[in-house]
C-alpha positions as CSV (number, residue, x, y, z in Angstrom):
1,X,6.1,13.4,-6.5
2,X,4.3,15.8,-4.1
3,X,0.9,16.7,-4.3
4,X,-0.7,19.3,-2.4
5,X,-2.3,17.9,1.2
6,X,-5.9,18.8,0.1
7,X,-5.6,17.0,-3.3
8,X,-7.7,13.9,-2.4
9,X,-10.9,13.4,0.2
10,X,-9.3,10.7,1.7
11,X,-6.1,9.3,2.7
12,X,-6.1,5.4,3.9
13,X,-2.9,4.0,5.3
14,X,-1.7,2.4,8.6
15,X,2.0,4.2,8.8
16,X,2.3,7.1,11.2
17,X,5.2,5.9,13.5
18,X,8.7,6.6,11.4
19,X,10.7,3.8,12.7
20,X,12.8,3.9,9.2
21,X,13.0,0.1,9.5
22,X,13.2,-2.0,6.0
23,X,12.7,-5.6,5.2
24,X,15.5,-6.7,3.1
25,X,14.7,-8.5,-0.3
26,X,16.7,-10.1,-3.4
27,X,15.6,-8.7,-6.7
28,X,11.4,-8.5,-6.2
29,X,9.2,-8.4,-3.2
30,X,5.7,-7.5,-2.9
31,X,3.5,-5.9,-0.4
32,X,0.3,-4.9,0.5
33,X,-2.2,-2.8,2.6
34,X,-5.8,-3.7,2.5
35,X,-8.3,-0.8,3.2
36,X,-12.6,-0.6,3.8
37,X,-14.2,2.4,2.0
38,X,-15.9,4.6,4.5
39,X,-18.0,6.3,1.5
40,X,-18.8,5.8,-2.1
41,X,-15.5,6.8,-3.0
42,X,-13.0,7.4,-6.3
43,X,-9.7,6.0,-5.9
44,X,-7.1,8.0,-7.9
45,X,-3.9,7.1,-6.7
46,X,-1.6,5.5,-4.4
47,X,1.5,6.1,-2.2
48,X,4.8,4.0,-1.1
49,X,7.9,4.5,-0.9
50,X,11.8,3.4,-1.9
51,X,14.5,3.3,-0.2
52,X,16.8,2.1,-3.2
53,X,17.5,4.2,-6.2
54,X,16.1,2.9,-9.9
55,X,13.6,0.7,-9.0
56,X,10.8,-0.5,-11.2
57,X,7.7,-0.9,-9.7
58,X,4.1,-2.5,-10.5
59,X,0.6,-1.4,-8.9
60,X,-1.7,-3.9,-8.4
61,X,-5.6,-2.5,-7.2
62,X,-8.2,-5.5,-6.1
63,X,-11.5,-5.2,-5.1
64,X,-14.0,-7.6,-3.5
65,X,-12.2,-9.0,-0.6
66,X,-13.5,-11.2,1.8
67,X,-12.5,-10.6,5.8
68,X,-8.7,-10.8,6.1
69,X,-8.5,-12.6,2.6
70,X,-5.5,-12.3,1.0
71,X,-5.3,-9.7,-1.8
72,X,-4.5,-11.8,-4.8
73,X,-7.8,-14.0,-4.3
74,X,-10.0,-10.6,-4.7
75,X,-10.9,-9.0,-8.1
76,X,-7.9,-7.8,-9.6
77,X,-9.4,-4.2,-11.5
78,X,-6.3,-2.6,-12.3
79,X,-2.3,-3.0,-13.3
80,X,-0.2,0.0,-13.7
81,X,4.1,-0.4,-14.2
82,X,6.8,2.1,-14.2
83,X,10.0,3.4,-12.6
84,X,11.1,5.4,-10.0
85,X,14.6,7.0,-10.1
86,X,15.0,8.2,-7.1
87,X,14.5,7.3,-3.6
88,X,12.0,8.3,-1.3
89,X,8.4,8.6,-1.3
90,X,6.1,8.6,-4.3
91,X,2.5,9.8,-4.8
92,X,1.3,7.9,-8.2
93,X,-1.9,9.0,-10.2
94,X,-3.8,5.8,-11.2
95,X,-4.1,5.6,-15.1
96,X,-7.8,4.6,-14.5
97,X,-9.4,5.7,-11.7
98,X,-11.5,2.4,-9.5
99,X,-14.4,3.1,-7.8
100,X,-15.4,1.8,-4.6
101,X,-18.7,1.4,-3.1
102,X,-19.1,2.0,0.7
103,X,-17.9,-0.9,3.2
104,X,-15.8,-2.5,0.1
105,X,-12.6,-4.2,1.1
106,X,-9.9,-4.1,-1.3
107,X,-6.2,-4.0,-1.8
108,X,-3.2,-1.8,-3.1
109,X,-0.4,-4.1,-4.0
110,X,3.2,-2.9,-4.7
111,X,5.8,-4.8,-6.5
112,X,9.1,-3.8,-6.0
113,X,11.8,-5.3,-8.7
114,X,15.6,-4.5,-9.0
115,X,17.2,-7.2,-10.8
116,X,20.5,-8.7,-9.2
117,X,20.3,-6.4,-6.2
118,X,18.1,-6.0,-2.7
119,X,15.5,-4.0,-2.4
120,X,14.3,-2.5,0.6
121,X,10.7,-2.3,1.6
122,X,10.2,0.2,4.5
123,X,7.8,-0.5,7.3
124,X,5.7,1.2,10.1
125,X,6.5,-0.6,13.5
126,X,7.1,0.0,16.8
127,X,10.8,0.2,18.4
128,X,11.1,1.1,22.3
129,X,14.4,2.4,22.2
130,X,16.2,4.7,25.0
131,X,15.4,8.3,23.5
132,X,12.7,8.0,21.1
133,X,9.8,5.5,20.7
134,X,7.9,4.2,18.1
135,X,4.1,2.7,18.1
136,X,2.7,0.8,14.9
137,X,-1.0,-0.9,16.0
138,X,-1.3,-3.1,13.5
139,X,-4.0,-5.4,13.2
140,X,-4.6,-8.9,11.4
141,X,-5.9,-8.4,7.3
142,X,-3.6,-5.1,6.9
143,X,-0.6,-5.7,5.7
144,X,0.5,-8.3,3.7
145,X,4.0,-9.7,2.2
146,X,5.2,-12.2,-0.1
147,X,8.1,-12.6,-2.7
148,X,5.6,-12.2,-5.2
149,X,1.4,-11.3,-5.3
150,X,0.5,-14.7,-6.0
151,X,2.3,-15.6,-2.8
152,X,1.0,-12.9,-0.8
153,X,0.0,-13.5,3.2
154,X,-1.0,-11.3,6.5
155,X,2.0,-10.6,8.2
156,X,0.1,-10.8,11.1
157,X,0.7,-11.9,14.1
158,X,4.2,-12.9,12.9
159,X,4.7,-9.2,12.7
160,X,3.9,-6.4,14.8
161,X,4.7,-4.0,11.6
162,X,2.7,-2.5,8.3
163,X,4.0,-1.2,4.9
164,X,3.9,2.4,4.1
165,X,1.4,2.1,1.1
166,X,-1.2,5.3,0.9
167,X,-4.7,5.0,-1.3
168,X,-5.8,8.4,-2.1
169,X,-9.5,8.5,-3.1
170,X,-12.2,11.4,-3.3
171,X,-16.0,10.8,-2.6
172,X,-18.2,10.3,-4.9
173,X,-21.6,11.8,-4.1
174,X,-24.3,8.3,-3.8
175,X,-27.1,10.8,-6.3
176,X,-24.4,10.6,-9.4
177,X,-24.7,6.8,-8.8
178,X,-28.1,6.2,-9.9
């Protein structure tokens, strides 16, 4: 799905660097990006993308995290399932939007499920290679990976990588909030 580049306020993610790198998994694997609201701020949807065709795939919002706290011990405010058909990247509207006050920490999780077959979750990292180079700076309590959310940990400093996941939010002005 593409959406026009001044649809949202605000764009979070940690992916700039394509490396087009995947980690492997059999039938589900789960990821995460954790973010920290700069304003008072709406979030409306999220991105990520597939590399395999016909995957189903669950959204997972939670709110309230503590410091690089895992995401599946913060307030879980949202679930949202479907299916993508086609590989690629994918801009989903939230069915409900979440709002987020300013300095909150919270979590997109993406579930990735294709029953009897891999599924590939691509990754932002950084390959030094002979005629192009790549540069992820990733950071501990970004990215996070498990087989499923209740298993979910920081991938860092095992990894030197973070998952393509996008939260696209628009600010909400702090005089409607009284």
């Amino acid at each position: 799905n593409v959406v026009g580049a001044d649809n949202y306020d605000n764009n979070y993610q940690y992916d700039g660097a394509d490396s087009g790198y995947a980690i492997p998994m059999m039938d589900s694997v789960a990821q995460a990006n954790a973010f920290v609201a700069d304003s008072y701020e709406s979030l409306e949807a999220v991105g990520f993308y597939t590399y395999n065709t016909n995957v189903n795939y669950e959204v997972r919002i939670y709110e309230n995290l503590q410091s690089h706290e895992a995401p599946q011990y913060g307030d879980l405010v949202l679930t949202q399932t479907g299916k993508e058909t086609y590989a690629g990247y994918h801009t989903i509207e939230l069915t409900d939007n979440v709002t987020l006050s300013k300095g909150e920490r919270y979590a997109v999780v993406i579930t990735l499920t294709k029953a009897g077959e891999e599924v590939q979750v691509p990754i932002d990292m950084t390959v030094d290679g002979d005629w192009m180079q790549f540069y992820s700076d990733s950071e501990a309590g970004q990215s996070y990976f498990g087989s499923s959310v209740s298993g979910l940990y920081d991938i860092y400093p095992e990894g030197s990588y973070n998952f393509k996941i996008k939260a696209f939010t628009n600010e909400i002005p702090e005089e409607t909030l009284m």
